[in-house]
C-alpha atoms as an extended CHARMM CRD file, in Angstrom:
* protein
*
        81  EXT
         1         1  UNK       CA             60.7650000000       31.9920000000      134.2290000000  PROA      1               0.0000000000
         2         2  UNK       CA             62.7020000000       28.9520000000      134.2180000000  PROA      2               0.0000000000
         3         3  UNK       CA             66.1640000000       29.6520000000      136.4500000000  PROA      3               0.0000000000
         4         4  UNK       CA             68.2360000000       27.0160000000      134.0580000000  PROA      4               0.0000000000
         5         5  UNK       CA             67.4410000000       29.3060000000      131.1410000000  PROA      5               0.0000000000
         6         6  UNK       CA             68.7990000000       32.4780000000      133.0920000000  PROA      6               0.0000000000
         7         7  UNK       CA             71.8860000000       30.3230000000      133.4990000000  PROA      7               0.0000000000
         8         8  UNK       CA             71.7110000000       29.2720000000      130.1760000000  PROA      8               0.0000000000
         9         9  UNK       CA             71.9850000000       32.8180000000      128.7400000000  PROA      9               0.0000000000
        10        10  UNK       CA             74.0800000000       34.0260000000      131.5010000000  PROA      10              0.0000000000
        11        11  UNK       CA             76.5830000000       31.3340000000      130.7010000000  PROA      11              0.0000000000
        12        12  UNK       CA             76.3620000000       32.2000000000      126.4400000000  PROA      12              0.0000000000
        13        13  UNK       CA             76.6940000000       35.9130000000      127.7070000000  PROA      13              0.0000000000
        14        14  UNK       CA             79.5330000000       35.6540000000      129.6030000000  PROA      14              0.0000000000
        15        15  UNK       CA             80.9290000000       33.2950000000      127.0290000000  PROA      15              0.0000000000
        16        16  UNK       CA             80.6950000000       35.7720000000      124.4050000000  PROA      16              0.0000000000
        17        17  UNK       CA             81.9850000000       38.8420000000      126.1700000000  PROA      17              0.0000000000
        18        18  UNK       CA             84.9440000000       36.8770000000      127.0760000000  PROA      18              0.0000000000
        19        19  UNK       CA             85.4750000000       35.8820000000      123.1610000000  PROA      19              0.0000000000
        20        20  UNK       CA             85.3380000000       39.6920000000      122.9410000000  PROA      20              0.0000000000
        21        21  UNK       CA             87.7360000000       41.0460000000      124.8620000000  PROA      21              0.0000000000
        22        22  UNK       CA             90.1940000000       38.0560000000      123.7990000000  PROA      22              0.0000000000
        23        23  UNK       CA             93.7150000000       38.5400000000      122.7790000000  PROA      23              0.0000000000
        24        24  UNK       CA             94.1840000000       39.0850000000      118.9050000000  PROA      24              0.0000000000
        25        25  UNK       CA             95.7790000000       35.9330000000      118.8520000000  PROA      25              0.0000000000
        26        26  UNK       CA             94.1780000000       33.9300000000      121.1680000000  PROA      26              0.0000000000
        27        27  UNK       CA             91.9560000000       30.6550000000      119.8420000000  PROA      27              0.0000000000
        28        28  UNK       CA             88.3960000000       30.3210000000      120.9840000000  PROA      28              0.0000000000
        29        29  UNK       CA             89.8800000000       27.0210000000      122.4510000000  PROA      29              0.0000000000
        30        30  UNK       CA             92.0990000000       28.9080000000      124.6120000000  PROA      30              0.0000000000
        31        31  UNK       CA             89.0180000000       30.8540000000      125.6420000000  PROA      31              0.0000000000
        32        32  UNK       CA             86.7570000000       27.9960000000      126.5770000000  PROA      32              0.0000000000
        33        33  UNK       CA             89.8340000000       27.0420000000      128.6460000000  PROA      33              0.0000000000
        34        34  UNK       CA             90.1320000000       29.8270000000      130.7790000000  PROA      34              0.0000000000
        35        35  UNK       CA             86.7570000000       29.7350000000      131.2480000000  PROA      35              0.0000000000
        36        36  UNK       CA             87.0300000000       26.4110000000      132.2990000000  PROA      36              0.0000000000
        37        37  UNK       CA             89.7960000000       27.7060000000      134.8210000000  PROA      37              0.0000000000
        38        38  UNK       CA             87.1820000000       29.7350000000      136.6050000000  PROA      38              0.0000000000
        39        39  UNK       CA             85.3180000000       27.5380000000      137.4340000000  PROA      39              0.0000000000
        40        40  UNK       CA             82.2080000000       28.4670000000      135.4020000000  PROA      40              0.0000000000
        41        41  UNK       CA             81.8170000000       25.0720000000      133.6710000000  PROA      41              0.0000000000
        42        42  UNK       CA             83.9100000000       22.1050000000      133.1830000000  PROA      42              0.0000000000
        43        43  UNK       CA             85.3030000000       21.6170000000      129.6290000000  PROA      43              0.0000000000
        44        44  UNK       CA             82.4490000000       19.2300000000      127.9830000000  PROA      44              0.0000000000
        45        45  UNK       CA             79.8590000000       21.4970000000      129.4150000000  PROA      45              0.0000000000
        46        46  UNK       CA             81.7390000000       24.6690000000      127.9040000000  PROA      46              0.0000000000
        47        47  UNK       CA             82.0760000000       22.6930000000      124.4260000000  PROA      47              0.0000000000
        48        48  UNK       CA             78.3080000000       21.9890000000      124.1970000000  PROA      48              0.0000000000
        49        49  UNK       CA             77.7100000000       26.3240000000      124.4770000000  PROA      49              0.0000000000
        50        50  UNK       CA             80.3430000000       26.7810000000      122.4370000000  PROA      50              0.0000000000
        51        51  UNK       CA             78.9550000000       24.6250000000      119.4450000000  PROA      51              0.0000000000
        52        52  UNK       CA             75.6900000000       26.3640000000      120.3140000000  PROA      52              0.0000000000
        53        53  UNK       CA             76.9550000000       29.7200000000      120.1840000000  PROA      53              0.0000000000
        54        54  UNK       CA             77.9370000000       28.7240000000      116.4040000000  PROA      54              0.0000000000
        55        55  UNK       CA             74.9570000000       26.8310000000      115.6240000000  PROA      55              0.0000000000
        56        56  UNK       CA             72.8570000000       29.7910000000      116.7510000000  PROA      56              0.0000000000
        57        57  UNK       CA             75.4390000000       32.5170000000      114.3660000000  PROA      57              0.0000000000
        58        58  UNK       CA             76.7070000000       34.3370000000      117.4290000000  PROA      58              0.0000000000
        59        59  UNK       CA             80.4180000000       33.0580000000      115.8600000000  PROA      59              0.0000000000
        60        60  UNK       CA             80.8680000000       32.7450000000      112.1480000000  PROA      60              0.0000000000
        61        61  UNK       CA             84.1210000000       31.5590000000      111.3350000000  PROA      61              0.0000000000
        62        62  UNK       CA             85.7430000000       31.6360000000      114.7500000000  PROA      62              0.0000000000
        63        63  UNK       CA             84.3710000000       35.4370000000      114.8520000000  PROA      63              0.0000000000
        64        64  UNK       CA             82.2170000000       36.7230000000      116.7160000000  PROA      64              0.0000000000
        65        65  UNK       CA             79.1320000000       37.3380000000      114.3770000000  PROA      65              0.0000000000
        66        66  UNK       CA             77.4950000000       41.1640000000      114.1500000000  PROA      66              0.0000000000
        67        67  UNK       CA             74.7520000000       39.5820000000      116.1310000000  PROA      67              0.0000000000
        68        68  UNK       CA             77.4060000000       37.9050000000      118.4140000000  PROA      68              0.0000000000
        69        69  UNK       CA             79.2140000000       41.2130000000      119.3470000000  PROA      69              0.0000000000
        70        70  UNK       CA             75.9800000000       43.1630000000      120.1770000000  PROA      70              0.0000000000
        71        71  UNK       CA             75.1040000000       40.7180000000      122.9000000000  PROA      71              0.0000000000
        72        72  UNK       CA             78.6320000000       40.9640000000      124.1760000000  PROA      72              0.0000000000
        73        73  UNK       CA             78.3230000000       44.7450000000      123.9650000000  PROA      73              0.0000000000
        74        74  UNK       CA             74.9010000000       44.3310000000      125.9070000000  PROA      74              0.0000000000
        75        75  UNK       CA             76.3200000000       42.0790000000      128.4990000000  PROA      75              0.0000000000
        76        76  UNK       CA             79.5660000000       44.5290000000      129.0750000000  PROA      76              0.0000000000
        77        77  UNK       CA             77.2110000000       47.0580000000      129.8980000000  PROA      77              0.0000000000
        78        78  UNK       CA             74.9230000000       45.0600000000      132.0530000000  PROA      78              0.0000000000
        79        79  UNK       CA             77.8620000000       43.3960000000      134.1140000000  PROA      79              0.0000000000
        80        80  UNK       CA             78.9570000000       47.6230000000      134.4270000000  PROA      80              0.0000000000
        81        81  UNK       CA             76.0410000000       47.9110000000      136.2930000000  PROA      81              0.0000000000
């Protein structure tokens, strides 16, 4: 298996669980931006998986999609483990 595409889908993972267990009233800008702050990817980088996550209906209207919050279910329980 390629590693890059682990990352890949660690990185959208991670991205959506954190879009998950946002604050009400906290933009999926300020999200990426955090993210950013952790060092998991810099801010371009986090754009490009962000536009992704959308183009691929994880987030519908700045919403996590039904498909969206079953991976970030999934990956809450897999990061439990």
């Amino acid at each position: 298996m390629n590693p890059n595409m682990d990352e890949e889908l660690l990185v959208k993972k991670v991205f959506l669980l954190a879009i998950m267990k946002k604050e009400p009233d906290e933009t999926l800008n300020e999200t990426l931006l955090a993210l950013v702050n952790t060092g998991m990817f810099d801010k371009k980088e986090g754009k490009k998986v962000l536009q992704e996550l959308r183009e691929e209906h994880y987030i519908v209207d700045n919403e996590l999609s039904m498909k969206g919050l079953i991976v970030a279910k999934e990956a809450e329980m897999e990061f439990k483990l």
